[in-house]
C-alpha positions as CSV (number, residue, x, y, z in Angstrom):
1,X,0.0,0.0,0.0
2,X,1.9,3.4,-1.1
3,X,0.7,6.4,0.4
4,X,-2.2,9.0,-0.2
5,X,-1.1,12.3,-2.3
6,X,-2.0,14.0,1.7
7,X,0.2,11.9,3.6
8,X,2.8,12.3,1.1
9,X,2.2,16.4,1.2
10,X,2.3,16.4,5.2
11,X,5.7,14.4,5.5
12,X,7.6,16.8,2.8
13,X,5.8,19.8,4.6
14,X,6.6,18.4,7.8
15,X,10.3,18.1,6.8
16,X,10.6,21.5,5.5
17,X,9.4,23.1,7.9
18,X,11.5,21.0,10.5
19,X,14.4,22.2,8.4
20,X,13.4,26.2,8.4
21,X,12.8,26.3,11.5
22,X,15.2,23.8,13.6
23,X,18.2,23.0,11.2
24,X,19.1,26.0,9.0
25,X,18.9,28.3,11.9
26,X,21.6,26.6,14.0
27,X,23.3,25.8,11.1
28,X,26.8,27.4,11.1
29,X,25.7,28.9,14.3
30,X,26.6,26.1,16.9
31,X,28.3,26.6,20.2
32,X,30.7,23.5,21.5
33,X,27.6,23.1,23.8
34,X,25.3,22.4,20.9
35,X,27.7,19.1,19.9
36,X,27.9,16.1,21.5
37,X,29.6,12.4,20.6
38,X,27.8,9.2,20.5
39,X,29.2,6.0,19.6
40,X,32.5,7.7,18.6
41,X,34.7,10.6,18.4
42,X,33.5,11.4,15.2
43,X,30.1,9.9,15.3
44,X,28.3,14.0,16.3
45,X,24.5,15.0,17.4
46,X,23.8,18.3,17.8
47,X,20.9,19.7,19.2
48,X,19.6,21.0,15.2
49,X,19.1,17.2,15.5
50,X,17.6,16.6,18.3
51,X,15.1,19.7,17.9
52,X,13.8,18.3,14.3
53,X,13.3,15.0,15.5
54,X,11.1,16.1,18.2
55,X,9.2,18.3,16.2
56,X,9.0,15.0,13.4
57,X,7.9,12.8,16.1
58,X,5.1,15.0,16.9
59,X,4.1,15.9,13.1
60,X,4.0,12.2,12.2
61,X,1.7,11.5,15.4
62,X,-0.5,13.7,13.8
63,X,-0.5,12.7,10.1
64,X,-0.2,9.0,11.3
65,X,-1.7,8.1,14.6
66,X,-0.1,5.2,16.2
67,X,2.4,4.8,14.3
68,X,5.8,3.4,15.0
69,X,8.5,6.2,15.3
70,X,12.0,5.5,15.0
71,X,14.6,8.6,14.5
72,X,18.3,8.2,14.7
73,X,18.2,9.9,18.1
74,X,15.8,8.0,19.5
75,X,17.8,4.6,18.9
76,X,20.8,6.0,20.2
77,X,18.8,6.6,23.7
78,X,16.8,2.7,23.1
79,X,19.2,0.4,21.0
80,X,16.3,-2.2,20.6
81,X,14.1,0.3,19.0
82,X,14.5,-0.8,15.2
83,X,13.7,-4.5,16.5
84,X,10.0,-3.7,16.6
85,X,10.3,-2.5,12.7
86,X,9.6,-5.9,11.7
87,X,6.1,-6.3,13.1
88,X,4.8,-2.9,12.8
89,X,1.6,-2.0,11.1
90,X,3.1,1.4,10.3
91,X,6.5,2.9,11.1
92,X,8.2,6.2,10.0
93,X,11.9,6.2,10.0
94,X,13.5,9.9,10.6
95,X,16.9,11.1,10.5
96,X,16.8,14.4,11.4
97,X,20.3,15.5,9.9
98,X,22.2,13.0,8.3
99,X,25.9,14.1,7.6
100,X,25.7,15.6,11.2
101,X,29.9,15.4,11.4
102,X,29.5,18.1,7.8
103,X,26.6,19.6,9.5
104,X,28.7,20.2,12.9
105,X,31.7,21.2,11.1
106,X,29.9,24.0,8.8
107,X,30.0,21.9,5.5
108,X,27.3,22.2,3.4
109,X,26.8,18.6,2.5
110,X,24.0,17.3,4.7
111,X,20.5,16.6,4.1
112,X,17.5,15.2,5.7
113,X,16.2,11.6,5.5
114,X,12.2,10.4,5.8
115,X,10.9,6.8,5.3
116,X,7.5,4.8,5.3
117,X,7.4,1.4,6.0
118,X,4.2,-0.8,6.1
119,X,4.5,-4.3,6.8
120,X,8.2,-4.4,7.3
121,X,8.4,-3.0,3.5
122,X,9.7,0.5,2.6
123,X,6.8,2.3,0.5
124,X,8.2,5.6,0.6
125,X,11.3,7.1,0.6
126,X,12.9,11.2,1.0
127,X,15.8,12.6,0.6
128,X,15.6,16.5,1.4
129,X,18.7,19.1,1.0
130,X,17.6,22.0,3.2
131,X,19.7,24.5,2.3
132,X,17.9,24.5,-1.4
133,X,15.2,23.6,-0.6
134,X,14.7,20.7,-2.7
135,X,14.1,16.6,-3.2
136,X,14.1,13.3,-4.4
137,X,11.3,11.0,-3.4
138,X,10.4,7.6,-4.5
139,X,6.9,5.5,-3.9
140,X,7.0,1.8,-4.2
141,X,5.7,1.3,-8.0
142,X,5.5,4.4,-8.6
143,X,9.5,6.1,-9.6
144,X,11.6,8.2,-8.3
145,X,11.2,11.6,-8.8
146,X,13.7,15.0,-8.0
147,X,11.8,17.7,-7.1
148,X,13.1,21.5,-6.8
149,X,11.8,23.9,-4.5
150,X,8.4,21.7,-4.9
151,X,7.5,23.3,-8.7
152,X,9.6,21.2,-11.2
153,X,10.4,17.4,-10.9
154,X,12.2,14.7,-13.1
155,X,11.7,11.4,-13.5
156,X,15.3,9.4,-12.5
157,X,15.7,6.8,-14.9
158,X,19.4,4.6,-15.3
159,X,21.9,5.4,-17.6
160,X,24.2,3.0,-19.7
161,X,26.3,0.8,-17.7
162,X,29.8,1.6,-17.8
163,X,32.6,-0.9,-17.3
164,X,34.4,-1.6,-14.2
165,X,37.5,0.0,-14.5
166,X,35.2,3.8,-14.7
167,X,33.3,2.8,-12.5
168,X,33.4,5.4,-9.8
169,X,31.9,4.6,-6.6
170,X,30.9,6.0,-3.0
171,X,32.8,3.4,0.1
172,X,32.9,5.0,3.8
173,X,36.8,3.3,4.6
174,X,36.6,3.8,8.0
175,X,34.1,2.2,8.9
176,X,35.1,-1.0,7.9
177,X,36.9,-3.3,10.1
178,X,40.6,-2.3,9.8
179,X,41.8,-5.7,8.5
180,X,39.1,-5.7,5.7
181,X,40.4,-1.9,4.7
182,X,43.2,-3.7,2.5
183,X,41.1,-5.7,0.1
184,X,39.0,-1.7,-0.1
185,X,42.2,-0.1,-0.9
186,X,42.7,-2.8,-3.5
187,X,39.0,-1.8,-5.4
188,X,40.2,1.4,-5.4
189,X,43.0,0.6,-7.4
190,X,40.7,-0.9,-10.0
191,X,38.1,1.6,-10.0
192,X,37.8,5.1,-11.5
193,X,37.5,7.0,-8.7
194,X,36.6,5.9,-4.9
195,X,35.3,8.9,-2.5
196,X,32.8,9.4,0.5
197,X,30.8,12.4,1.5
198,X,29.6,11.3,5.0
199,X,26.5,12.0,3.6
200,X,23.8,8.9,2.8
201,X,21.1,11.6,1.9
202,X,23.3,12.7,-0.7
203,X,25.4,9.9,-2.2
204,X,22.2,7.9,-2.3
205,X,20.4,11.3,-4.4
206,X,23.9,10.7,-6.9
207,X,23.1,7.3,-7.4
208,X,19.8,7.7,-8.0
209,X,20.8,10.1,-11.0
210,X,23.6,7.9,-11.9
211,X,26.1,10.4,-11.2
212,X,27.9,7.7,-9.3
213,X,27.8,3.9,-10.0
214,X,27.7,2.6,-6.5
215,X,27.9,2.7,-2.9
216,X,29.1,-0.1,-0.1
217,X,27.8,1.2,2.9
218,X,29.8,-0.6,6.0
219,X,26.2,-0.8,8.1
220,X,22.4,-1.0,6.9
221,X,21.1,1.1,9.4
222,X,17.6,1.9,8.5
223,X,17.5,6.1,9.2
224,X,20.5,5.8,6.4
225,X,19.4,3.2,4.2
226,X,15.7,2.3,4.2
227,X,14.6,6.0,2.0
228,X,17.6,5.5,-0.3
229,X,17.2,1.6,-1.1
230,X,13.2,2.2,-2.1
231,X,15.0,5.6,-4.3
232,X,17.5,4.0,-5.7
233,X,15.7,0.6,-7.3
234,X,12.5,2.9,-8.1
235,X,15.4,5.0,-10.4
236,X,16.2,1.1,-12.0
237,X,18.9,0.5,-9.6
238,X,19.8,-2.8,-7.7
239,X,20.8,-3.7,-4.0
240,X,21.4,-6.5,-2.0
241,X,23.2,-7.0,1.1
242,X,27.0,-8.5,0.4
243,X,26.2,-11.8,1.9
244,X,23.4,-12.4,-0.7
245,X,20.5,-11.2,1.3
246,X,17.9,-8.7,0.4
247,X,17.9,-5.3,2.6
248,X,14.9,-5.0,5.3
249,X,14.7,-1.7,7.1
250,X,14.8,-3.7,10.6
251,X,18.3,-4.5,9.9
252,X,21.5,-2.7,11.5
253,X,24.2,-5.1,10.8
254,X,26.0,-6.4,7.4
255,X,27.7,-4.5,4.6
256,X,25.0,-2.9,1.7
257,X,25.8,-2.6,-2.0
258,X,23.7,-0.4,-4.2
259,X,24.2,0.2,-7.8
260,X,22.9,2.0,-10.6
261,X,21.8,-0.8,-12.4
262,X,21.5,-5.0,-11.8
263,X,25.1,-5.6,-14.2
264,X,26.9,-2.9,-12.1
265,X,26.2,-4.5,-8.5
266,X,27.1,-7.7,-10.5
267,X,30.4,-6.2,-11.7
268,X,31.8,-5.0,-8.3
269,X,30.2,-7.8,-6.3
270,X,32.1,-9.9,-7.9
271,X,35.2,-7.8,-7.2
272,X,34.9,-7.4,-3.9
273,X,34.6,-11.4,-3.6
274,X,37.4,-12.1,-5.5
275,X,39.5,-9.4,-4.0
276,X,38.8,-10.3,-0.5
277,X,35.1,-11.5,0.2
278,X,32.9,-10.6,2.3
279,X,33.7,-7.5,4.3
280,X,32.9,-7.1,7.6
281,X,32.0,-4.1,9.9
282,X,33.9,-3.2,12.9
């Protein structure tokens, strides 16, 4: 069941608004008080990100009652909270800033991340840059679609395969398990070009418009992943999990590979396993 054109219009309002009035403010405009570390070091909230996420709890109350909320911030604080995405009628996956360490840091490479899931099945997907105001959405059977500033959208559609040595792809290094990193470095060295933007919202937005081939995200971690699988295979992409598996938006462990296309995924799966196979997270 995809969503009604009203809940659709209340979840993109709901997210610009969250992003006029809670991220772009703070934005550039942090104090060290405003930035705290998680998991790691590196691994930022701020509280932009924890003032959107309370306001996006409370708009999708409203827009759907009862439903299962799970932001980024909330699993930090409850771990098991994703679990119960499985056997939920209805659940709304939020991450309130994703690319917090760009955000935090005054880079303008972060974006905002919105997902449906009915059933344990993703039926709709955003990806929403703030600072211009614009979009890519997808609906299960129904495309992806970029929108700017809400007046003009494009259908995404693939682009010709290209082979693998320009293929240029979207890997996270540090995330990976440091003795797994050498058989990474190795792909580089066979691939066009290898980068990272600590930003899911936006690498997933290049694959979906085939500006980059792939990405091998080191965790499947649904506020990252669940918006941008449903956007990238609604824009004739492919994903699967690297041991074979198809994504769920419950899940938090295992490496994810998304490509542009079904003969791309192919191609570097099949480097990856010959270069070093599976590769694990830390």
């Amino acid at each position: 069941m995809t969503l009604s054109d009203a809940e659709r219009s209340a979840l993109i309002e709901a997210v610009r608004t969250a992003a006029r009035d809670h991220v772009l403010p703070r934005f550039r405009a942090l104090s060290p008080a405003d930035i705290a570390s998680k998991a790691a070091a590196d691994d930022l909230v701020t509280a932009a990100d924890l003032a959107a996420e309370a306001y996006l709890t409370e708009a999708v109350a409203r827009i759907f009652p009862g439903a299962l909320v799970v932001g980024e911030e909330a699993a930090a604080a409850d771990p098991a909270l994703p679990s119960r995405i499985a056997d939920a009628d209805v659940t709304v996956i939020i991450d309130p800033i994703d690319g917090t360490w760009n955000y935090a840091n005054g880079l303008s490479v972060f974006g905002m991340i919105l997902s449906v899931v009915r059933d344990g099945e993703t039926v709709f997907g955003l990806h929403y840059d703030p600072l211009n105001d614009d979009w890519v959405e997808a609906g299960l059977g129904a495309g992806a679609w970029l929108h700017h500033n809400g007046r003009h959208r494009l259908r995404l559609t693939p682009r010709s395969p290209r082979p693998a040595a320009q293929l240029f792809g979207m890997i996270p290094i540090w995330l990976f398990e440091p003795g797994r990193r050498p058989a990474i470095f190795e792909a580089e060295r066979r691939l066009a070009r290898v980068s990272s933007l600590r930003c899911s919202c936006h690498e997933y937005r290049l694959l979906a418009q085939s500006s980059v081939d792939f990405l091998l995200s080191a965790t499947a971690k649904s506020w990252d992943h669940a918006a941008g699988v449903l956007i990238a295979t609604e824009a004739g992409g492919a994903t699967r999990m690297l041991d074979g598996g198809a994504y769920l938006p419950g899940l938090s462990q295992g490496s994810l590979l998304a490509a542009r296309d079904e003969s791309t995924l192919e191609t570097v799966q099949a480097m990856i396993a010959e270069i070093g196979g599976t590769i694990e997270i830390r």
